[in-house]
C-alpha positions in Angstrom: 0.0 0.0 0.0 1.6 3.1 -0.8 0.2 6.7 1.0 -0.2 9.5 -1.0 -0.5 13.2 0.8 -3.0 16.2 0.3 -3.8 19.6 1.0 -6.9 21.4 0.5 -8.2 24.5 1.2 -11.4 25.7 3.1 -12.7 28.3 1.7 -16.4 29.8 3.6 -18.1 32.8 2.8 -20.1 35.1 4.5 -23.1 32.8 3.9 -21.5 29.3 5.3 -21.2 28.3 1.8 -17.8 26.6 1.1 -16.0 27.1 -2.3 -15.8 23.3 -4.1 -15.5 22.3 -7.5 -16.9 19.1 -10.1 -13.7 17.4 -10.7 -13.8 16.4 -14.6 -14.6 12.8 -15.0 -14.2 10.6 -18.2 -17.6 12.1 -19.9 -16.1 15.4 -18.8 -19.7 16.6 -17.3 -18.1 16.7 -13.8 -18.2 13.8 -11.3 -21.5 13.1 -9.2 -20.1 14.8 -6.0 -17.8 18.4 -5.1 -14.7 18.6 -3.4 -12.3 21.9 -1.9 -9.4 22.6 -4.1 -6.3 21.2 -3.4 -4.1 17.8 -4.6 -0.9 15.7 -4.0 2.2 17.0 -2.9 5.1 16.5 -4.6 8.3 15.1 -3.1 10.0 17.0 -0.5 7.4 19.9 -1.0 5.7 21.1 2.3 2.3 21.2 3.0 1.9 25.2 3.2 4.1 25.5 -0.3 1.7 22.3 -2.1 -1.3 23.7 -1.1 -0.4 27.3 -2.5 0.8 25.5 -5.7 -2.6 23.3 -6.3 -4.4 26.3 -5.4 -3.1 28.6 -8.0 -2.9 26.1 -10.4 -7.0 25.3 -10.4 -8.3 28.5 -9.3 -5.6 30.8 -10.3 -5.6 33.2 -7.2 -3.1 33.0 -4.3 -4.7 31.7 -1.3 -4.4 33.4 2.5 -3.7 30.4 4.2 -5.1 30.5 8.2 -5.2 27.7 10.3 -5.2 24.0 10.1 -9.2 22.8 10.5 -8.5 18.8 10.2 -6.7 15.7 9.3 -8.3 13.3 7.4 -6.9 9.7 6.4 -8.9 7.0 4.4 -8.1 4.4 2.0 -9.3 4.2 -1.7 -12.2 2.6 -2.5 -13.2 1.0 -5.7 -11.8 0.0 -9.7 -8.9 1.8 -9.3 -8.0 0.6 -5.6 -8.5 -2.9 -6.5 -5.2 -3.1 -7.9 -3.1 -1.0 -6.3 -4.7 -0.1 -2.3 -3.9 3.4 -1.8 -3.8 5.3 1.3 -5.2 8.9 1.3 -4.0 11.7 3.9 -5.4 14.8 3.9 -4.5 17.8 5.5 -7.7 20.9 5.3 -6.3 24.4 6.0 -9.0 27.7 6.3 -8.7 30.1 4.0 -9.4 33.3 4.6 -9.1 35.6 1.6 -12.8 34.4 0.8 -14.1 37.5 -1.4 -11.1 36.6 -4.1 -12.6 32.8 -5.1 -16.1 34.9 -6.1 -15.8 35.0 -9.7 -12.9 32.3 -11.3 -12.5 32.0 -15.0 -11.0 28.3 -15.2 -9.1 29.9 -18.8 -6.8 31.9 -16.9 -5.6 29.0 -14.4 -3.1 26.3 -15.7 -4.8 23.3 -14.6 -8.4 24.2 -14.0 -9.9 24.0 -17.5 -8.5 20.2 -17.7 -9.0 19.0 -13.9 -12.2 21.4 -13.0 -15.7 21.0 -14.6 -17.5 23.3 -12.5 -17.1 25.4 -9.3 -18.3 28.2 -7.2 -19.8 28.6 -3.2 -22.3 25.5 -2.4 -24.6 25.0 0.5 -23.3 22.1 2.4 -26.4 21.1 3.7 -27.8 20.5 0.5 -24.7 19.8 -1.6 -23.2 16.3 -1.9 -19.3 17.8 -0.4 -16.5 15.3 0.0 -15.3 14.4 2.6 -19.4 14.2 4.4 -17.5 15.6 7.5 -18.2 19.0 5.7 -21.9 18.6 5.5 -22.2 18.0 9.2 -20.0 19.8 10.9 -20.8 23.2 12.4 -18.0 25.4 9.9 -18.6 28.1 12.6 -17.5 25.7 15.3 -14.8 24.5 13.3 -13.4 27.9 12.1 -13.5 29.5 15.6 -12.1 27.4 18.0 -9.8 28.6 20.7 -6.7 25.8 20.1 -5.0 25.9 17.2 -3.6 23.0 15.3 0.0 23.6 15.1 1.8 22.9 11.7 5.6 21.3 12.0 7.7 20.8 8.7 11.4 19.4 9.2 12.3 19.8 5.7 
């Protein structure tokens, strides 16, 4: 089993409506479900520089990276994990420059017109959101709680 590491971002607006995207999928109508934007790091890249990097490249604005929210770890489920098992970590960071991820035009962003079918602010009670840990958590909560998650890099 081999792991592979993510970073994605957390974007909530002033409505408690998160910024996701349709991922393209082979009919390239968008997949049946949204996700935050973010992706895999590459070796020896930290967490803070990937998710800067896989930011810009789907949504083309810098992000304002604020605190770590949460960790999540799964393994791969279906076709493509019945030949290869693949462990998934994933690292979700808030960010906080909300008003800039309003309007995106996918043809100024090097990856988003190829990876990206839709996106924009959903309601995550009524939007199927992955990971489900964002359609039932309390963002409010989760944004504004008193401890912080420290981030430690050795690299």
């Amino acid at each position: 089993m081999q792991r592979r590491v993510n970073v994605r971002g957390i974007i909530i607006n002033n409505k408690g409506e998160i910024f996701c995207q349709k991922l393209t999928a082979n009919n390239s109508k968008g997949r049946n479900f949204w996700c935050t934007p973010g992706g895999g790091l590459e070796m020896g890249e930290s967490l803070l520089d990937g998710l800067r990097r896989e930011m810009i490249e789907e949504t083309g604005i810098k992000p304002e990276i604020g605190k770590l929210l949460f960790i999540q770890q799964f393994a791969e489920s279906g076709e493509q994990s019945a030949h290869s098992p693949n462990e998934q970590l994933e690292f979700f960071f808030l960010i906080t420059n909300w008003q800039d991820y309003q309007h995106i035009n996918l043809e100024q962003t090097s990856h988003g017109v190829e990876e990206v079918a839709e996106c924009g602010f959903v309601d995550p009670k009524t939007t199927r959101i992955l990971p489900s840990y964002l359609t039932e958590v309390d963002l409010d909560q989760l944004v504004n709680k008193l401890t912080e998650v420290p981030v430690l890099s050795e690299l």
